[in-house]
ZAMARGU-4260 file (C-alpha; in steps of 0.2 Angstrom, whole numbers, plus 5000, padded with zeros to 4 digits):
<rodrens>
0) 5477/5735/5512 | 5485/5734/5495 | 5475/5748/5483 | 5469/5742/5465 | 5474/5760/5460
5) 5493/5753/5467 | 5503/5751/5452 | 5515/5743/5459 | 5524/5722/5456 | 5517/5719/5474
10) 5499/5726/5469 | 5500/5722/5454 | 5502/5702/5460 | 5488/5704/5474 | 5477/5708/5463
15) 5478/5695/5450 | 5484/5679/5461 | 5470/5666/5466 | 5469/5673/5483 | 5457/5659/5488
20) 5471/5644/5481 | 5485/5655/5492 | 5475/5652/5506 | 5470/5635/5505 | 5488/5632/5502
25) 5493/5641/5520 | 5478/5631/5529 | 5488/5614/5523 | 5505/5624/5531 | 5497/5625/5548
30) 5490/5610/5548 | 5506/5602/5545 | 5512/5611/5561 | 5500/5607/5569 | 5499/5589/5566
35) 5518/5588/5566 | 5517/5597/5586 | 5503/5581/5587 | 5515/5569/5580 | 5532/5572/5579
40) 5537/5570/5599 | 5535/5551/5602 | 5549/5549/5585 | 5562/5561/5595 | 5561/5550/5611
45) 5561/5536/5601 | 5576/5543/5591 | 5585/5548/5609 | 5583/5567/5603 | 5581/5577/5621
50) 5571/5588/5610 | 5554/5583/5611 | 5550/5596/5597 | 5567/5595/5588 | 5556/5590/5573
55) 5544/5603/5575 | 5557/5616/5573 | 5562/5610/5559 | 5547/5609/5550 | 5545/5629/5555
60) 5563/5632/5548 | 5560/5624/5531 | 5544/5631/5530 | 5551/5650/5530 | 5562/5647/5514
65) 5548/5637/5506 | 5536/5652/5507 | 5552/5661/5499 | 5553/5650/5485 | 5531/5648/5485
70) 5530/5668/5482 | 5545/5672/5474 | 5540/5659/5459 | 5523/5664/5458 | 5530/5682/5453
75) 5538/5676/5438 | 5531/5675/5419 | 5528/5658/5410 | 5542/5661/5399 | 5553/5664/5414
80) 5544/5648/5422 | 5548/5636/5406 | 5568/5644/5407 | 5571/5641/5427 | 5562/5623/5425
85) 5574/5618/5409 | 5589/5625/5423 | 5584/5616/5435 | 5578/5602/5429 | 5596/5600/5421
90) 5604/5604/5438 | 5593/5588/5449 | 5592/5576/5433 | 5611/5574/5433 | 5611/5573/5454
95) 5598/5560/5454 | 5609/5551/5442 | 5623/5554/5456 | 5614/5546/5470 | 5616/5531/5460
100) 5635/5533/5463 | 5634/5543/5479 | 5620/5541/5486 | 5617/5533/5504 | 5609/5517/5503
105) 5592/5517/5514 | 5581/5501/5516 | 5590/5495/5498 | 5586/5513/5490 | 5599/5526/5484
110) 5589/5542/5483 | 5597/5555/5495 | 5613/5563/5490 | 5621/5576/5504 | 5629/5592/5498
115) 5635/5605/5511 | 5629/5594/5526 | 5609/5593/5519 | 5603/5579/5514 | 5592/5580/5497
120) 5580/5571/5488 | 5581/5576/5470 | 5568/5565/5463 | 5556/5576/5473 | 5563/5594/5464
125) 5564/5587/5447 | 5545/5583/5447 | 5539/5601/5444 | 5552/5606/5431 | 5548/5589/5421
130) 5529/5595/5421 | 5531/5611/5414 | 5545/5605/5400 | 5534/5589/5397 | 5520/5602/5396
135) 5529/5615/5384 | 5531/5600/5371 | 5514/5593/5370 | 5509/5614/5370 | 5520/5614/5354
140) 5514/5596/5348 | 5496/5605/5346 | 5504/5622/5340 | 5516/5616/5327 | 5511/5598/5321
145) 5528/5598/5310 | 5536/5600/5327 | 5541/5582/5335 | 5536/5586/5354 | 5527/5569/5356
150) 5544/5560/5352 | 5554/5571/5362 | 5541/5569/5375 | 5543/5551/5376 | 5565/5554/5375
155) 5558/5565/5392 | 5551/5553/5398 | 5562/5538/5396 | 5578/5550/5404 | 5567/5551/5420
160) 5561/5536/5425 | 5580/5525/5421 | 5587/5533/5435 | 5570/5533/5446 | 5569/5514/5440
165) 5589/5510/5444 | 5587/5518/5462 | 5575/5509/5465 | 5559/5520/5467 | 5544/5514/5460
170) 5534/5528/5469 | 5539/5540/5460 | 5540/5530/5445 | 5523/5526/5444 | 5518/5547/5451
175) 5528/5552/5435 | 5522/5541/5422 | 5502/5545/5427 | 5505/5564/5425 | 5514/5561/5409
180) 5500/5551/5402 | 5488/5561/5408 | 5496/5575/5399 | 5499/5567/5383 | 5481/5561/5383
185) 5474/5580/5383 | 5486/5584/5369 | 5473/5572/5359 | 5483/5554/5359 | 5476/5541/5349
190) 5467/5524/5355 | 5480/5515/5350 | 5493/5524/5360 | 5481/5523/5377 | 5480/5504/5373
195) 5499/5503/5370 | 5506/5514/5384 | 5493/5504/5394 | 5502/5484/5390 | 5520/5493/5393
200) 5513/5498/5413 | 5506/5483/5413 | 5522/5474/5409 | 5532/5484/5419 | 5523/5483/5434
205) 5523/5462/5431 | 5541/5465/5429 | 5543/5475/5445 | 5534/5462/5454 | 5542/5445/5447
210) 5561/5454/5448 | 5562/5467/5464 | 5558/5458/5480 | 5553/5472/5491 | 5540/5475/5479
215) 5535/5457/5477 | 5533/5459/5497 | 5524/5475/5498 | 5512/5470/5486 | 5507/5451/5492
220) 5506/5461/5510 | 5493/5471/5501 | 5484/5459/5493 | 5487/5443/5510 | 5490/5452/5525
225) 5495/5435/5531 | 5510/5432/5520 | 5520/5447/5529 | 5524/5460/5542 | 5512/5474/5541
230) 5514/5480/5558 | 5512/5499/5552 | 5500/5496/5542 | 5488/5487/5555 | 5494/5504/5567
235) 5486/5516/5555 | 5473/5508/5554 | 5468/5505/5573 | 5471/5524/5573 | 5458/5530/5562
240) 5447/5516/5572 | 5453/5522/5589 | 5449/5541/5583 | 5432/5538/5577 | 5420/5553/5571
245) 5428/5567/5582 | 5447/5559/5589 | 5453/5558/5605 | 5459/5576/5607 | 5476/5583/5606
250) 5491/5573/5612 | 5477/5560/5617 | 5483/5547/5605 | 5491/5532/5611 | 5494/5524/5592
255) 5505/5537/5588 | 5518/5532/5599 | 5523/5518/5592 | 5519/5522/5573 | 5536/5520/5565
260) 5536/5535/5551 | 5520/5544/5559 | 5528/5561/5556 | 5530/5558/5537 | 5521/5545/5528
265) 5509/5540/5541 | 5504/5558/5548 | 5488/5556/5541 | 5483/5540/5553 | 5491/5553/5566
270) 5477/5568/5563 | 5463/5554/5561 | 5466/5547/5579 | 5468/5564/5588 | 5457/5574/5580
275) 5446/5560/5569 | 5437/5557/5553 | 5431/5576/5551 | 5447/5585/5551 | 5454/5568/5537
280) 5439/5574/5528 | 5441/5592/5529 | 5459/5591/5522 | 5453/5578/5510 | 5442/5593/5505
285) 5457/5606/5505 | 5466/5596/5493 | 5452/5593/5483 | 5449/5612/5481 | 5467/5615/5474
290) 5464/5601/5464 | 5447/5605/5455 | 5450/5625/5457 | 5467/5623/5445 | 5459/5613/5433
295) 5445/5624/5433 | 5459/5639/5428 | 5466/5626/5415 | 5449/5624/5405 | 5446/5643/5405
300) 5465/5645/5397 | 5466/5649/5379 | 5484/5647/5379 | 5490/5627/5376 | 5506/5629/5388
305) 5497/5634/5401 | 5480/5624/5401 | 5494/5608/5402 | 5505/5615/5413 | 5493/5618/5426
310) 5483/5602/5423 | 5501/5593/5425 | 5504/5602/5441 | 5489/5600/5449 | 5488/5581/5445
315) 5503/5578/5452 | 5499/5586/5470 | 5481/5578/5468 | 5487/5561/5465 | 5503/5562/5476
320) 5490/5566/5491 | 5480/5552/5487 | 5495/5541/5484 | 5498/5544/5502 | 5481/5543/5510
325) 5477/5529/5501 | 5491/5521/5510 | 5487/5524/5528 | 5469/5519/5522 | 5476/5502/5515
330) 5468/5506/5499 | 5483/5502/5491 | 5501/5496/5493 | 5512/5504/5506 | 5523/5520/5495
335) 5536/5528/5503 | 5526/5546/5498 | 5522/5563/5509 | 5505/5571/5514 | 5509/5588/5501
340) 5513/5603/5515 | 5507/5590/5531 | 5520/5579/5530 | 5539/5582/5539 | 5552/5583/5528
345) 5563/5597/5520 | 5564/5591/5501 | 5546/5586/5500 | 5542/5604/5508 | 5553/5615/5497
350) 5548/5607/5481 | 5531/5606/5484 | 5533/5626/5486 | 5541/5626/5470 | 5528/5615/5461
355) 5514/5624/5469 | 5522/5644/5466 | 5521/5640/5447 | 5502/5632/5449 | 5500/5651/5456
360) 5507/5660/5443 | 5503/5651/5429 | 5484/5655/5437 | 5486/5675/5439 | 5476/5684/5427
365) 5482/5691/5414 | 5474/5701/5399 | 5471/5689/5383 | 5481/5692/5368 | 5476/5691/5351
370) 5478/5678/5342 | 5485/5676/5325 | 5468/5676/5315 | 5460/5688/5326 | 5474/5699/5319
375) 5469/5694/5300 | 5451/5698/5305 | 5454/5714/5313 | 5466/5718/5298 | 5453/5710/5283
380) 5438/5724/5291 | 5451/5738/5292 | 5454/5736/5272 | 5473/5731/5278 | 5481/5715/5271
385) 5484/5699/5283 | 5502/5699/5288
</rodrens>
């Protein structure tokens, strides 16, 4: 047991991280091994892997550097945080650009580029870094007003979503653009902006669905089962149906089998037909406490970096998880999204780590600084003059 009289990094970190988020973070961990043990071997006999639990293994191996990058960045200072996001996000903006050049084309999308024989997402990385830079401008919006942070936000913005819009990846899109507008509405946007920025979604999404036909087709499947295929769909939900309250046990399912992407999109429908509704609900509640938890450290924050920082990054692994189980819910249309730390699948795991090791430091305690007129204050009733 680490001592509070142990002045040391490592004590120093165990005693002023959110124990309680660090552990509901490793409950989603091994759940995902879990459900991907569950899950994962009907898709390897599918696939002609002799493997049954090929994709178990690797779920294990990308989980070992993604604790690595989970603790390591939890260590660092939000300074430190706001220079290895600009780095980065640099680094996977100009390779998410690339996979419009180099990228393999998959079901009419170019979003995986492969460098030393590993196949990467970017889109997925770049998320994180684009919430603490789009955070550190409306932090200086609210500090500075001379400072043009909103405009640059919006140049931020726009630099994103081309290339998300040119793959095409409307997922991720729409992802992005909430958490930026959910940030640029607690740095105190007008009515008029909310009306405005609410016409150009609109728009967009009319645009999306009169010009991109797989989008046209995903959402007329949503809206008239009838007018399409929705065989995975209809498999999900006969597996909730088929688990009922308490499932049908472990390796019991028979849905699962035959669920085409039921290690990655579709685990949820997975864990509600083998172990039923109350494990869904319980990780509905998981997710729910990370979610509510950060915020709550993001209203006690005095700082303006960090209060939107964190809010940015919780509300991007709140609404990304109910992105995906709305889906298998057929709450809304079919997204090409993981279940955060549940779901297989290397970038999604590794960038989660890095999204939710910044959540963690950003929430260690730290002792408050003064501010600048508490400073006057102290200075006026010592008979000094304000600096």
């Amino acid at each position: 047991m680490i001592s509070r009289a142990e002045r040391t990094v490592l004590g120093e970190w165990w005693w002023t991280v959110d124990r309680l988020l660090l552990g509901a973070l490793a409950a989603l961990m091994v759940t995902g091994i879990v459900l991907a043990l569950a899950a994962s071997p009907p898709i390897a006999a599918r696939l002609g892997i002799a493997d049954p639990f090929h994709f178990v293994n690797r779920q294990v191996i990308f989980l070992i550097p993604a604790l690595a990058v989970l603790i390591g960045t939890s260590f660092l200072s939000p300074r430190a945080l706001r220079r290895l996001s600009l780095v980065l996000f640099l680094v996977f903006l100009a390779m998410l650009f690339a996979t419009l050049v180099l990228g393999a084309e998959v079901k009419g999308s170019r979003r995986w580029i492969t460098l030393a024989g590993m196949t990467i997402q970017p889109s997925e990385f770049l998320k994180p870094s684009f919430v603490i830079i789009a955070a550190w401008l409306f932090s200086e919006s609210v500090r500075r007003p001379e400072m043009p942070g909103q405009v640059l936000a919006f140049g931020l913005l726009g630099v994103v979503i081309t290339p998300l819009v040119l793959q095409p990846d409307f997922g991720q899109t729409m992802l992005v653009s909430l958490v930026w507008g959910s940030l640029f509405f607690l740095a105190g946007l007008r009515i008029v902006w909310v009306v405005g920025l609410g016409g150009v979604g609109a728009f967009g999404l009319f645009a999306a669905y009169t010009m991109v036909p797989h989008v046209t087709q995903r959402i007329d499947r949503f809206l008239n089962p009838d007018s399409g295929d929705t065989y995975q769909i209809d498999l999900a939900i006969d597996s909730f149906l088929h688990g009922g309250w308490f499932g049908q046990g472990p390796g019991e399912g028979t849905f699962k089998r035959i669920l085409p992407d039921g290690h990655t999109d579709f685990i949820f429908a997975v864990a509600g037909e083998e172990f039923g509704a109350l494990l869904c609900l319980m990780l509905v509640g998981l997710f729910a406490f990370i979610v509510l938890r950060a915020l709550s450290h993001a209203m006690e924050n005095e700082d303006p970096f960090i209060r939107f920082a964190v809010s940015g990054l919780a509300m991007l692994f709140g609404l990304q998880s109910a992105i995906n189980m709305m889906v298998n819910l057929h709450l809304m249309p079919a997204k090409g999204m993981t279940l955060p730390f549940v779901s297989y699948g290397g970038s999604s795991l590794l960038s989660l780590a890095y999204g939710m090791g910044m959540l963690i430091a950003l929430t260690r305690r730290r002792p408050k600084s003064a501010t600048l007129a508490e400073l006057e204050r102290l200075g006026t009733r010592l008979g000094a003059k304000p600096a």
